[in-house]
PyMOL commands that place a pseudoatom at each C-alpha (Angstrom):
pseudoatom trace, name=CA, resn=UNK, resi=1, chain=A, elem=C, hetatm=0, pos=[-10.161, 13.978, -5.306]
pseudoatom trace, name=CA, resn=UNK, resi=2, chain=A, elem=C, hetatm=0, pos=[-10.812, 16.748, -2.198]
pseudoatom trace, name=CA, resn=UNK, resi=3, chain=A, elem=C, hetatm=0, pos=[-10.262, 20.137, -2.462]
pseudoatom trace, name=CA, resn=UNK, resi=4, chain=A, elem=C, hetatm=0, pos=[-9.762, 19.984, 1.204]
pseudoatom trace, name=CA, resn=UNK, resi=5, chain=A, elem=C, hetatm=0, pos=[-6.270, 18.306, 0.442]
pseudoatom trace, name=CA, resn=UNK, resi=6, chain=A, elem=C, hetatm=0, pos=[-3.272, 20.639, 0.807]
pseudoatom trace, name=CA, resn=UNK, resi=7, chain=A, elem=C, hetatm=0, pos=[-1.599, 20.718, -2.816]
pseudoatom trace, name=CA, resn=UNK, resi=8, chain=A, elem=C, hetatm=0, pos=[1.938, 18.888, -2.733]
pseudoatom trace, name=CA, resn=UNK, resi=9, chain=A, elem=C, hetatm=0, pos=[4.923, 20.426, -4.793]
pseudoatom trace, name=CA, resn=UNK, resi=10, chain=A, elem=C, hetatm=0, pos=[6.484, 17.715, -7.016]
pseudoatom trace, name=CA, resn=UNK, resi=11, chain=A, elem=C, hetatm=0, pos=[9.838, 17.726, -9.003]
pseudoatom trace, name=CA, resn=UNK, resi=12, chain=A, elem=C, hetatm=0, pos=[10.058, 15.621, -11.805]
pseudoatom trace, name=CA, resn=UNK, resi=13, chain=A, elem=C, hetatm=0, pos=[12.224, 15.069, -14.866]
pseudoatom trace, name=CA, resn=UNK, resi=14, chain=A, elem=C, hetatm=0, pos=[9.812, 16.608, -18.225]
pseudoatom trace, name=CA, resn=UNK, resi=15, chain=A, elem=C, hetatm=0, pos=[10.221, 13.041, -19.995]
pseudoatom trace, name=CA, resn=UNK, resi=16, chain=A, elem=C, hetatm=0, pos=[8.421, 11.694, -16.797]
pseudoatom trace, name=CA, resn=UNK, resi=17, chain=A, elem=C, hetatm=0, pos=[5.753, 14.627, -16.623]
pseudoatom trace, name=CA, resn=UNK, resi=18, chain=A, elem=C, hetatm=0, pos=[5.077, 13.809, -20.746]
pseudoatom trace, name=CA, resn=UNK, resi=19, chain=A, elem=C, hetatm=0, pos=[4.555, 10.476, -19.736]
pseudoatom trace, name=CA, resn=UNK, resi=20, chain=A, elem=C, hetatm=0, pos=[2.225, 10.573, -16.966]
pseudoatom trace, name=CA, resn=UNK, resi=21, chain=A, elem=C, hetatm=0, pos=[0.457, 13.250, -19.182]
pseudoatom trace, name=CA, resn=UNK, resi=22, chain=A, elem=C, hetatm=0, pos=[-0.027, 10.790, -21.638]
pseudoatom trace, name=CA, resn=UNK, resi=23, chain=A, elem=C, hetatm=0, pos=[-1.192, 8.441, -20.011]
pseudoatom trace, name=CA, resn=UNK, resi=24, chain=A, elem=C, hetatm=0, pos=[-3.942, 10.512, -17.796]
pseudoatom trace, name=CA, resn=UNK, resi=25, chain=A, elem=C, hetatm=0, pos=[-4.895, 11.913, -21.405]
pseudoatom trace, name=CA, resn=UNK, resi=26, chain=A, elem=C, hetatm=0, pos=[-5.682, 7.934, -22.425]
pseudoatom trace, name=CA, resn=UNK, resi=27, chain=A, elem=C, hetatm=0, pos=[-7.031, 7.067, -19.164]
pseudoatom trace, name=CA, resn=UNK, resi=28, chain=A, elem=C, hetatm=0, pos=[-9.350, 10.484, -19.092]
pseudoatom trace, name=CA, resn=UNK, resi=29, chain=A, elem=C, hetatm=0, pos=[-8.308, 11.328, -15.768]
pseudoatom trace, name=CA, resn=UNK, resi=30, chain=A, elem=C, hetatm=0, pos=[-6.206, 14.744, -14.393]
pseudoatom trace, name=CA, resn=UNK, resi=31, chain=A, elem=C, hetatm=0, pos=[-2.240, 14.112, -13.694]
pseudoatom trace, name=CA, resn=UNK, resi=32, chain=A, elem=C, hetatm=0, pos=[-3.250, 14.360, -10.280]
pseudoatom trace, name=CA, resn=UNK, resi=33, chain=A, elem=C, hetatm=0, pos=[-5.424, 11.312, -10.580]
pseudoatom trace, name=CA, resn=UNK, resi=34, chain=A, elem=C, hetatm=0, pos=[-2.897, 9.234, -11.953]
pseudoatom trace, name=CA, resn=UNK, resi=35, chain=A, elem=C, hetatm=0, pos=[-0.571, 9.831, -10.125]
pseudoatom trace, name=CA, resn=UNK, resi=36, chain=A, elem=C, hetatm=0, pos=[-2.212, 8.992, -6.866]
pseudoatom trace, name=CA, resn=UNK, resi=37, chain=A, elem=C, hetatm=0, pos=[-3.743, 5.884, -8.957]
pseudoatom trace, name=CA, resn=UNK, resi=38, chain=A, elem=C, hetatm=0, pos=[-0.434, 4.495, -9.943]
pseudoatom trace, name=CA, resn=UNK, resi=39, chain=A, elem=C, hetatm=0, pos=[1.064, 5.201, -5.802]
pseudoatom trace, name=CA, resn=UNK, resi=40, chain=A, elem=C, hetatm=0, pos=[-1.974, 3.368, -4.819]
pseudoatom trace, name=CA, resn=UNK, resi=41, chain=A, elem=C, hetatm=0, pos=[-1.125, 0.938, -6.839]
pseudoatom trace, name=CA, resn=UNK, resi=42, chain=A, elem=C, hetatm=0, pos=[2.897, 0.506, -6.443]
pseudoatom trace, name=CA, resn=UNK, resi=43, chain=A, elem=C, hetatm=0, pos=[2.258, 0.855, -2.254]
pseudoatom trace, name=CA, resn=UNK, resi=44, chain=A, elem=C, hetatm=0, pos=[-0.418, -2.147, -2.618]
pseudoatom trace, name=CA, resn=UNK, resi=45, chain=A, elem=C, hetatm=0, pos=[2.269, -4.127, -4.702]
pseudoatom trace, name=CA, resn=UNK, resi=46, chain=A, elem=C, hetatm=0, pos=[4.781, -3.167, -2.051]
pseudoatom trace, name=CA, resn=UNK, resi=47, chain=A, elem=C, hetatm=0, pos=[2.853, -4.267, 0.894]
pseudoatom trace, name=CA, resn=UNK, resi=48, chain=A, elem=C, hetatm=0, pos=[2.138, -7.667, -1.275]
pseudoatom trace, name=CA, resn=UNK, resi=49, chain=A, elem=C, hetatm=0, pos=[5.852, -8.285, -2.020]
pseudoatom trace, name=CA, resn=UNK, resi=50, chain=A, elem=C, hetatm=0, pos=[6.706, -7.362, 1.341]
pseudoatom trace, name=CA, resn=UNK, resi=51, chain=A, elem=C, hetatm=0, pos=[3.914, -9.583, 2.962]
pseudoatom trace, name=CA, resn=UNK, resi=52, chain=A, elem=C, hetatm=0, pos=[2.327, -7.100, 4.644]
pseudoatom trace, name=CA, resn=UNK, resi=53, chain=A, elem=C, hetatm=0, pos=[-1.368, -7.202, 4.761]
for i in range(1, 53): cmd.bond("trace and resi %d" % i, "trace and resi %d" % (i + 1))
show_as sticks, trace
zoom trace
């Protein structure tokens, strides 16, 4: 991930921030990556469902 990407303030609920936590922990990757991993991810399905290409 850049450095040369402005940081983005994000609210979440703490049962939500646990989770992703524990799942970057398993994955060996920072919050940050998983989080932009799993919106990659749930855009691509979106564009899919919606038949975009």
């Amino acid at each position: 991930m850049s450095r040369e990407i402005p940081p983005f303030g994000l609210r979440m609920p703490d049962n939500l921030k646990q989770g992703l936590k524990r799942l970057a922990e398993e994955r060996r990757r920072s919050m940050n990556a998983q989080i932009v991993t799993m919106l990659e991810s749930g855009l691509a399905a979106e564009k899919v469902a919606s038949g975009q290409n």
